[in-house]
C-alpha positions as CSV (number, residue, x, y, z in Angstrom):
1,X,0.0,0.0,0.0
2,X,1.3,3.4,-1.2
3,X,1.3,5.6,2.1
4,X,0.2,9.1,2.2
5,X,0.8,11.6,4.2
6,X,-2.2,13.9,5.7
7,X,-1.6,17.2,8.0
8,X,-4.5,18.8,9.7
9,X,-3.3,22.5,10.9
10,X,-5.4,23.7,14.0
11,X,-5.2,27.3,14.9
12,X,-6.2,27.5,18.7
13,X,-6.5,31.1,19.5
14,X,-8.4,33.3,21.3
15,X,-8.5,37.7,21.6
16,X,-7.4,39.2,25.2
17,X,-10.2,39.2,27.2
18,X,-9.2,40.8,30.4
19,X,-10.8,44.5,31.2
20,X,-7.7,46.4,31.2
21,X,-8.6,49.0,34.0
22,X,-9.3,45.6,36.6
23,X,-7.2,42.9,35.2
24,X,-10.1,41.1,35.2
25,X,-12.0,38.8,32.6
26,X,-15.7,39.8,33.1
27,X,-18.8,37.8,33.1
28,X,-19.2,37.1,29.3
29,X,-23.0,36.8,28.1
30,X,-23.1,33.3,26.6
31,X,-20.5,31.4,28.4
32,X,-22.5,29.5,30.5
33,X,-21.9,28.0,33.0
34,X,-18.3,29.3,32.8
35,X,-17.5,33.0,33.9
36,X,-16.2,33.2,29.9
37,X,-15.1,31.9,27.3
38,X,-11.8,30.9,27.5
39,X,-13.3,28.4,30.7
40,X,-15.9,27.1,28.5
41,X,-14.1,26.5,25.5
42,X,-11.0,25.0,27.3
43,X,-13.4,22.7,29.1
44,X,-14.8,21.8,25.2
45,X,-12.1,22.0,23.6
46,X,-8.5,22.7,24.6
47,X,-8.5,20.3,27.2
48,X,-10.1,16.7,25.6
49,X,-7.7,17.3,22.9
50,X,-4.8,17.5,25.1
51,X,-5.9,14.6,27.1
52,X,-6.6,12.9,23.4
53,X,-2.8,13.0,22.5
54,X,-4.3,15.2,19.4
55,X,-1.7,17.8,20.0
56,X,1.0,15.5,19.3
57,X,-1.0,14.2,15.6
58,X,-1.2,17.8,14.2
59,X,0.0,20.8,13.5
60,X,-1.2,23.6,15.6
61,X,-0.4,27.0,16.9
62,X,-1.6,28.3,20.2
63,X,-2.1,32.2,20.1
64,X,0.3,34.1,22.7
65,X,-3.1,36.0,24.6
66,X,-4.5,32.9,25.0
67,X,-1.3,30.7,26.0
68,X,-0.5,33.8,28.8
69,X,-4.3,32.7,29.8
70,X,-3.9,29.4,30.2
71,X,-0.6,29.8,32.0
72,X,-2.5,31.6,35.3
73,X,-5.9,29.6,35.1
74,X,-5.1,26.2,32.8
75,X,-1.8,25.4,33.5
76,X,-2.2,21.8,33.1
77,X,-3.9,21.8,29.8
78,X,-1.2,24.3,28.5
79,X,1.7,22.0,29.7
80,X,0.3,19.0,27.7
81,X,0.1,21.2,24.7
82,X,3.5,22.6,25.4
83,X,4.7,18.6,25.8
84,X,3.3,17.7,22.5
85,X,6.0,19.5,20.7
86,X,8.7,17.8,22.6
87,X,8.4,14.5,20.0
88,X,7.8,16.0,16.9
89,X,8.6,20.1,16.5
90,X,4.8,20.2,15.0
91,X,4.1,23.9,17.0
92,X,4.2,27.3,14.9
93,X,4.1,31.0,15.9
94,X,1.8,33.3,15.7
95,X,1.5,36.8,15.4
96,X,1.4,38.3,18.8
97,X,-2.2,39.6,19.4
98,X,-3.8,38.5,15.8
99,X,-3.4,41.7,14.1
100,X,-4.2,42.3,10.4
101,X,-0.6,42.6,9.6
102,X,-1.3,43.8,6.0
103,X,-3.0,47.3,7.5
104,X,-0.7,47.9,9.9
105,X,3.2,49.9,9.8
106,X,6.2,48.1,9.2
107,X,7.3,49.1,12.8
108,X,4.0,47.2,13.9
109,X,4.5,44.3,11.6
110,X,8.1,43.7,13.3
111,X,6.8,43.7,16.5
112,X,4.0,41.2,15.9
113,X,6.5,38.9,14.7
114,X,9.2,39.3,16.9
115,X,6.9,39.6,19.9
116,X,5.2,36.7,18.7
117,X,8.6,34.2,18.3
118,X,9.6,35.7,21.8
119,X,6.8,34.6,23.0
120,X,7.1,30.7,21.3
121,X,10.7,30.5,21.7
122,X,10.1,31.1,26.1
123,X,7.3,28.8,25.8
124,X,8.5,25.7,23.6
125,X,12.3,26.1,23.8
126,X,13.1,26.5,20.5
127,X,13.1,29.1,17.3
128,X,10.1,28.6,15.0
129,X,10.1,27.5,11.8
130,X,6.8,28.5,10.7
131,X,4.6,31.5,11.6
132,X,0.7,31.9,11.8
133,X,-0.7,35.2,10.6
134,X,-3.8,36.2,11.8
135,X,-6.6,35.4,9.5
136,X,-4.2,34.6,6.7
137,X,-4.0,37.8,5.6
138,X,-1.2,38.7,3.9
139,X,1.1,41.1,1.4
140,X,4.8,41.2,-0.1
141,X,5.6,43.4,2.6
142,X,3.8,40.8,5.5
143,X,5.9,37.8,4.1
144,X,9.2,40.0,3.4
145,X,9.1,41.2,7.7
146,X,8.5,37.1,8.0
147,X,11.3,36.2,6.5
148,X,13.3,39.0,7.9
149,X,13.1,37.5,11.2
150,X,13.9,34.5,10.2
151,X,10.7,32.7,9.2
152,X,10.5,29.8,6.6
153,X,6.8,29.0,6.3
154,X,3.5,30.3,6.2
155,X,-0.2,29.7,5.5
156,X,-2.3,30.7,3.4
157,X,-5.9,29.9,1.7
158,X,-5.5,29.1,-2.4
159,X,-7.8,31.9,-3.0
160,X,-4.7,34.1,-2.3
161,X,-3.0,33.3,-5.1
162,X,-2.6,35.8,-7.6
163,X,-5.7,35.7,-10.9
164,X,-7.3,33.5,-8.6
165,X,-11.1,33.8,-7.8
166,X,-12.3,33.6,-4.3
167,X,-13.0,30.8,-2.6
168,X,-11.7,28.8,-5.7
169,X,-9.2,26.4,-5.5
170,X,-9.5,25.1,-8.4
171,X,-5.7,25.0,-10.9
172,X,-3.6,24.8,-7.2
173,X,-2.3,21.5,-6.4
174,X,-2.6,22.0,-2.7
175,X,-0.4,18.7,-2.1
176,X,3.0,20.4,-2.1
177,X,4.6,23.5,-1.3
178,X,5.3,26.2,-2.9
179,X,7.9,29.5,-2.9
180,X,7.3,32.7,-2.8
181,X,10.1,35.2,-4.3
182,X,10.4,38.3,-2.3
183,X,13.0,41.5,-2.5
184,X,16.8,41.8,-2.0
185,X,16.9,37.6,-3.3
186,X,14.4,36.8,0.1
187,X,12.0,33.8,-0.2
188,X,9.2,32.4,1.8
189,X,7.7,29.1,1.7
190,X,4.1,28.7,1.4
191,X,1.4,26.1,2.1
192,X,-2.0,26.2,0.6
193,X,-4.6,24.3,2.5
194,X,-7.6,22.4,0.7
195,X,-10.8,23.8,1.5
196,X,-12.5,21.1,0.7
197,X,-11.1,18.7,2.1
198,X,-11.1,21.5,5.6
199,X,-14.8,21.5,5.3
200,X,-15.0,17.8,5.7
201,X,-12.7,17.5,8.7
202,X,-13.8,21.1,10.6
203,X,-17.7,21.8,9.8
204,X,-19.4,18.4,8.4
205,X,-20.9,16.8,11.5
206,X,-22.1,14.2,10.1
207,X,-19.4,12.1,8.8
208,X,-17.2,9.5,11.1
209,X,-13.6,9.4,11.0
210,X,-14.0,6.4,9.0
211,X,-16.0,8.0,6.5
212,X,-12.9,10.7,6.5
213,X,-10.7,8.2,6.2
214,X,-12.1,5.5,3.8
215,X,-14.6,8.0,1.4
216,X,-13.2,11.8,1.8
217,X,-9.2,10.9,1.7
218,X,-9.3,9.3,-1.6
219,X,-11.9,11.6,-3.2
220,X,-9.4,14.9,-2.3
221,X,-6.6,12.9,-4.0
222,X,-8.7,11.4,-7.0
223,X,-10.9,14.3,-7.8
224,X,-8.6,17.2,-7.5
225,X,-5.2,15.7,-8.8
226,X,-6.1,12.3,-10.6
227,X,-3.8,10.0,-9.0
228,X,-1.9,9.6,-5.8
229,X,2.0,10.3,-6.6
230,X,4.7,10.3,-4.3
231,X,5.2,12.8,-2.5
232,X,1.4,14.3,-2.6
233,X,0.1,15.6,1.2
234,X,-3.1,16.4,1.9
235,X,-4.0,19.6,3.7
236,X,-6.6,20.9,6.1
237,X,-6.3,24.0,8.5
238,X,-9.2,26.0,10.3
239,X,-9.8,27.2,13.9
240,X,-9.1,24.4,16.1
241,X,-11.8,25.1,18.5
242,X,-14.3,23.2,16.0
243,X,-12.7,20.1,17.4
244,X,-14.9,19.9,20.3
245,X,-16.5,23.9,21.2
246,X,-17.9,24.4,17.7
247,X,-19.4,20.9,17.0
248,X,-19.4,18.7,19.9
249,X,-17.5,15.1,19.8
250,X,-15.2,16.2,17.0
251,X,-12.4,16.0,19.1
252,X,-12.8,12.3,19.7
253,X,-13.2,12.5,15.5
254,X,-9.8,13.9,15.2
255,X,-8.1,11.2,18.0
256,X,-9.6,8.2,16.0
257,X,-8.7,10.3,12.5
258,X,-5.2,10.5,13.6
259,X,-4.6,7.5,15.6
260,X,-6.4,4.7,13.9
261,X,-8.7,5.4,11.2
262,X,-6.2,7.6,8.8
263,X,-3.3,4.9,9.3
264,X,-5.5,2.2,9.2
265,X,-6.5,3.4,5.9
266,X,-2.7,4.1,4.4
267,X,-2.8,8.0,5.3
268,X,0.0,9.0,8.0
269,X,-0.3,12.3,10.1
270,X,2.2,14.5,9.8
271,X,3.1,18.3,10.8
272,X,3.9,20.9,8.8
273,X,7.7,21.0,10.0
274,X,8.4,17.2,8.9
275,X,6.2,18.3,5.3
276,X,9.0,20.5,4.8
277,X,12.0,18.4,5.9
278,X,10.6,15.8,3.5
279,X,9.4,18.0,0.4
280,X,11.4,21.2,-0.8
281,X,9.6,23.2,-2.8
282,X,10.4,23.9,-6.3
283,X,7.7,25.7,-8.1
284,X,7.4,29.5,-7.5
285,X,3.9,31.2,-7.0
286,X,2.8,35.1,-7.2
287,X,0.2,35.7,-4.3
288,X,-2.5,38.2,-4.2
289,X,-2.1,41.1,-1.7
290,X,-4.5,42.2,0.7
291,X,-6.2,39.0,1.1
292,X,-7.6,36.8,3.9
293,X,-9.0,33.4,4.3
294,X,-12.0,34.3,6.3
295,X,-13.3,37.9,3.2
296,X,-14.0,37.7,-0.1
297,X,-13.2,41.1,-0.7
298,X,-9.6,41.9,0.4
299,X,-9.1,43.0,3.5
300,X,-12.5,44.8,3.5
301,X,-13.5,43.1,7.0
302,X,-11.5,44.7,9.0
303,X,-11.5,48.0,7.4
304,X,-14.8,49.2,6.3
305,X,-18.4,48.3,5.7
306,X,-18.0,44.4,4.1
307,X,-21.2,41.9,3.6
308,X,-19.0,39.3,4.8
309,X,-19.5,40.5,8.4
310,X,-23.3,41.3,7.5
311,X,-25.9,40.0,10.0
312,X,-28.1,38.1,7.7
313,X,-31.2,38.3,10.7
314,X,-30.5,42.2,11.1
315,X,-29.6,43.1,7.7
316,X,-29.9,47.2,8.6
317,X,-26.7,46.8,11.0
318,X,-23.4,47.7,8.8
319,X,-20.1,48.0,9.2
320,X,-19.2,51.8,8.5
321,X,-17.9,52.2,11.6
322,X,-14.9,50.1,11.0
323,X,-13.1,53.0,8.8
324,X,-13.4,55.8,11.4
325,X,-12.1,53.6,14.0
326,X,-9.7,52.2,12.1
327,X,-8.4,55.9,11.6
328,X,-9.1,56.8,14.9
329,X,-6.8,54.6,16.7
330,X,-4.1,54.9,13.8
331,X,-4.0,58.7,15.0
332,X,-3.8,57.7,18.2
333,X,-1.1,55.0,17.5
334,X,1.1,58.4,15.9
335,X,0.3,60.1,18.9
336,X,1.7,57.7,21.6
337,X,4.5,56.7,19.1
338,X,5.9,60.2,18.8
339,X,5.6,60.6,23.0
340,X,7.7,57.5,23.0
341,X,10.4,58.7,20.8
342,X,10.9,62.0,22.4
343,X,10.4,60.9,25.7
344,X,13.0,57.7,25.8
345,X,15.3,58.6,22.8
346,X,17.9,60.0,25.8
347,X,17.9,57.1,28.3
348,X,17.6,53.9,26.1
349,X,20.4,53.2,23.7
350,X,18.4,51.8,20.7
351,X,14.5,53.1,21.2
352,X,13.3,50.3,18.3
353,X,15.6,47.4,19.9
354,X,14.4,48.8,23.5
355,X,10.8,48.1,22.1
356,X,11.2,45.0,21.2
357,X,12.5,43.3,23.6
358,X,10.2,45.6,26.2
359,X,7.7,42.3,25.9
360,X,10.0,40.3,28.3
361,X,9.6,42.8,31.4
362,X,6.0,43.4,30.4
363,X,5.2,39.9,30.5
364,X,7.3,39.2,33.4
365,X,10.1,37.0,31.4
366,X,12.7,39.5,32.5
367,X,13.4,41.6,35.4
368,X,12.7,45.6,34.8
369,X,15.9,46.4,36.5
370,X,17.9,44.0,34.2
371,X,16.0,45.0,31.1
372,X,17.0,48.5,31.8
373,X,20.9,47.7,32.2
374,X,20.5,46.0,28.5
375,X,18.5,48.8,27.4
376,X,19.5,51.9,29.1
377,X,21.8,54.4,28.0
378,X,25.0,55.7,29.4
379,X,23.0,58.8,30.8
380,X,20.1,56.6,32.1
381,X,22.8,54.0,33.6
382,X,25.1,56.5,35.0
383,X,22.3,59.1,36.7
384,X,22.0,59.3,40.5
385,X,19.6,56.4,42.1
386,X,17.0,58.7,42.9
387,X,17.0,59.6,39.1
388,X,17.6,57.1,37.6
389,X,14.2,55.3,39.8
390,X,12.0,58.4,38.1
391,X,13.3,57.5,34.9
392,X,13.0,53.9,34.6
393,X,9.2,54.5,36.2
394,X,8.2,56.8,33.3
395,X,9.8,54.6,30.4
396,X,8.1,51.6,32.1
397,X,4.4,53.5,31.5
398,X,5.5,54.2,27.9
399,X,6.6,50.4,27.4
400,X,2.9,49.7,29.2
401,X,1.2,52.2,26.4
402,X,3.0,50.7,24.2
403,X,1.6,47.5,24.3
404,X,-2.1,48.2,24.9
405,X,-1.3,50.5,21.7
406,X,-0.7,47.4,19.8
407,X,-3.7,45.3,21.6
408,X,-6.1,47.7,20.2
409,X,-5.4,46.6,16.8
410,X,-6.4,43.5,17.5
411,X,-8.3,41.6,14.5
412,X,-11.7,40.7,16.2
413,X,-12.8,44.4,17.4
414,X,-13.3,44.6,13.7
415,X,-14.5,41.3,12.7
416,X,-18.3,41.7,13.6
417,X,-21.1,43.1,12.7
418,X,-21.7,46.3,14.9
419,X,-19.6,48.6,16.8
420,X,-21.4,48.3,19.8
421,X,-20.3,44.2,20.6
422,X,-18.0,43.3,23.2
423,X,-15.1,42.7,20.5
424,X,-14.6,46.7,19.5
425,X,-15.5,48.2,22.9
426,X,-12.3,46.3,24.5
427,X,-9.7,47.6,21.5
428,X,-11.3,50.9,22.7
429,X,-10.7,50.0,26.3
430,X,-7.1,49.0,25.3
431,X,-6.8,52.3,23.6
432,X,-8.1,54.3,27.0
433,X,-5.7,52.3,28.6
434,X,-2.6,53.3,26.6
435,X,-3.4,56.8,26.8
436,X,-3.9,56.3,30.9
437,X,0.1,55.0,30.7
438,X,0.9,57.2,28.5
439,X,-0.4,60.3,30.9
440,X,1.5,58.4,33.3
441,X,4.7,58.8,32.1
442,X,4.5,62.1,30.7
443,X,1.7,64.1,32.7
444,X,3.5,67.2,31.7
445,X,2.0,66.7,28.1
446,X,-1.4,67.2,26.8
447,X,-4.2,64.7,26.8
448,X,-5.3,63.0,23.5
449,X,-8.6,61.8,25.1
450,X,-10.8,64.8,23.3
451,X,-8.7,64.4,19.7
452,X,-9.3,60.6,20.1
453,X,-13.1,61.0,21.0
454,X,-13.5,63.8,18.4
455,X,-12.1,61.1,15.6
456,X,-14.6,58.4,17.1
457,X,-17.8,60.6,17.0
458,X,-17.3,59.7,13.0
459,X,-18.6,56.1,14.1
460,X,-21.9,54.2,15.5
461,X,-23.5,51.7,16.4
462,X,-27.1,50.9,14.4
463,X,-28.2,48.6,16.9
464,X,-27.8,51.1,20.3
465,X,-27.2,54.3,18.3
466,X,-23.9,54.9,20.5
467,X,-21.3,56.7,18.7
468,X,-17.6,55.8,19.3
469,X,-17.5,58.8,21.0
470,X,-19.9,57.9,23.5
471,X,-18.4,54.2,24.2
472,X,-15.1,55.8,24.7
473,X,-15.7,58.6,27.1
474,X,-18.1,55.8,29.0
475,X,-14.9,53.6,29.4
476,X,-12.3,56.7,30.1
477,X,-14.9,57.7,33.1
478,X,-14.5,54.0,34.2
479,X,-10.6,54.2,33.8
480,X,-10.5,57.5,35.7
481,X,-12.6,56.0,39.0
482,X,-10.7,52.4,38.4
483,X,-6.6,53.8,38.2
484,X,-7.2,57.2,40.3
């Protein structure tokens, strides 16, 4: 029997949920009986799968927000996933806090990466080969700041290829690699999943692992490339939390999948890292820029009205909100940048480098007093004690509104339908709360809370009639009574 290898890619993430004023997760509507949904869907999802031995079958990436979760309230479950690497290097990267890295600066696209191998490389002990970007959207520029840092492979849907039409796959042989040329002689690999053949494992309830295995395996290889040749992989990504949270009992589908029914059947699991030990690729491919896997029309999800994020049972609901905000925080992102650079540029010897690696201190990797002697200049280092302890407070604030300036970017406050949900209001909570740090360190300076709500008045919500304006100055009061 001619083996054949299979790899299912899960991408286990989920947003930062904690109210940034309290530290605290709230009660989240619809999480029941957990207090939210990171309890409930570890309990449906993250959990059985670790217990299954899945993690060990599949590729997967485990977003940094949610991992930092796990490590204060699932520590358990997040040291089986973490153990599930040991054996077979089959964990990739991910962009730090699931930004669209395609509308964001190329300062910001550095940090996501580096912020998000950082993160990787403290939590699995080695570099990553591979790098998840958040809702596989992508541009030259996304995959050239990949492979910059140091990045071999990516993944991306084959509707991102360049003339191709969306959600088409067809003319891509999704069972092999594929380079992507980039500037100055760079080169990225790329692997295209099969949608198809994602559907069936992710969102068809109703077939069996053996059906998978026996029906759907062959059909992928028959129908779409003729005949099984050596060498040929079959593909599937998606969110991992349909194995188990989205459709109940699919995690025992992908144990019996992995463990029994593929191999019984001639197909071998494999990750994406032993994919590319085994198969270099050799055919060159253009992609598309400003594409996703999850909108069929560019990037226009996350940056303006788009019917992909429609409501189909409250079809007057829009998203024209998304551009103002968008905007809005982009000023504000300038703002806080430029009281960064004049602020530090005297007591830190590199400000970019110094920004970087500022995600060890915040996340508690690295002490603040020996971050500072890497960091600090020869006027920070050499200042009196009582000095240099005023300094290091204030460039500590501006490293704090400096990464709440990056959470508010992140993808899902503008993945939905109205401004109004849970998703937006906390990228405007993270923006409050890196203008709060950012009036820490620098009180001398004036406020950008009235330029910030002026720019959001431009936005509202149909469904409460709230403006932008409105949410924010609703949150900045609560900041104000919370961190007086």
């Amino acid at each position: 029997m001619l083996r054949i290898p299979f790899c299912q890619h899960a991408h286990f993430y989920q947003p930062p949920r904690e109210d940034p004023f309290t530290g605290v997760i709230p009660q989240e509507l619809g999480a029941e009986p957990y207090h939210n949904f990171n309890e409930k869907i570890t309990a449906e999802c993250y959990r059985p799968n670790a217990e299954m031995g899945n993690f060990e079958r599949i590729s997967f990436n485990i977003g940094p927000t949610l991992a930092l979760w796990m490590e204060k309230f699932a520590p358990e479950t997040l040291d089986m996933i973490v153990s599930a690497d040991k054996t077979r290097a089959n964990a990739v990267a991910q962009v730090y806090n699931h930004t669209i890295l395609p509308l964001a600066s190329a300062a910001d696209k550095e940090i996501q990466i580096h912020w998000g191998i950082t993160d990787f490389s403290r939590r699995f002990g080695r570099w990553p080969q591979g790098m998840w970007l958040a809702e596989t959207a992508a541009d030259i520029p996304t995959l050239d700041a990949l492979a910059k840092a140091g990045i071999a492979y990516t993944v991306l849907a084959p509707w991102q290829v360049a003339g191709s039409a969306p959600r088409n796959s067809s003319g891509l042989d999704t069972t092999k690699p594929y380079v992507v040329d980039l500037p100055e002689n760079r080169s990225i690999t790329v692997f295209f999943f099969d949608p198809n053949f994602s559907v069936a494992l992710h969102r068809t309830s109703h077939l069996t692992a053996k059906q998978i295995a026996q029906e759907i395996f062959p059909m992928r290889l028959d129908n779409a490339w003729f005949s099984p040749r050596n060498g040929q992989t079959l593909f599937a990504a998606g969110d991992g939390e349909y194995f188990g949270h989205h459709i109940p009992g699919r995690d025992a589908l992908l144990r019996d999948l992995t463990l029994t029914e593929g191999p019984a059947a001639g197909y071998d699991p494999i990750s994406l890292n032993e994919w590319l030990d085994r198969v270099k690729p050799q055919d060159a491919i253009e992609i598309k820029n400003f594409t996703a896997w999850s909108c069929e029309h560019g990037l226009d999800r996350w940056s303006r009205d788009c019917e992909c994020a429609r409501d189909a049972f409250l079809p007057a609901i829009n998203g024209n909100w998304k551009g103002p905000l968008r905007m809005a925080m982009n000023r504000l992102a300038e703002r806080i940048d430029a009281v960064y650079a004049t602020q530090s540029f005297r007591w830190l010897r590199n400000t970019h480098e110094a920004r970087l690696a500022s995600i060890g201190p915040l996340r508690g990797w690295l002490d603040w007093d020996q971050f500072f002697i890497e960091q600090g200049s020869d006027d920070l280092l050499r200042s009196p004690e009582s000095l240099r302890a005023v300094i290091q407070e204030k460039l500590r604030r501006l490293f704090q509104a400096l990464y709440y300036r990056q959470l508010m970017f992140t993808s899902c406050g503008f993945f939905f339908e109205d401004l109004s949900r849970i998703e937006p209001v906390n990228n405007i909570r993270y923006a409050a709360m890196a203008m709060k740090s950012t009036i820490g360190a620098a009180p001398e300076l004036p406020s950008f809370a009235d330029a910030f709500a002026t720019d959001l008045a431009e936005c509202y919500s149909v469904r409460t009639g709230q403006t932008g304006a409105e949410l924010f100055l609703r949150e900045w009061d609560r900041a104000e009574q919370l961190l007086a």
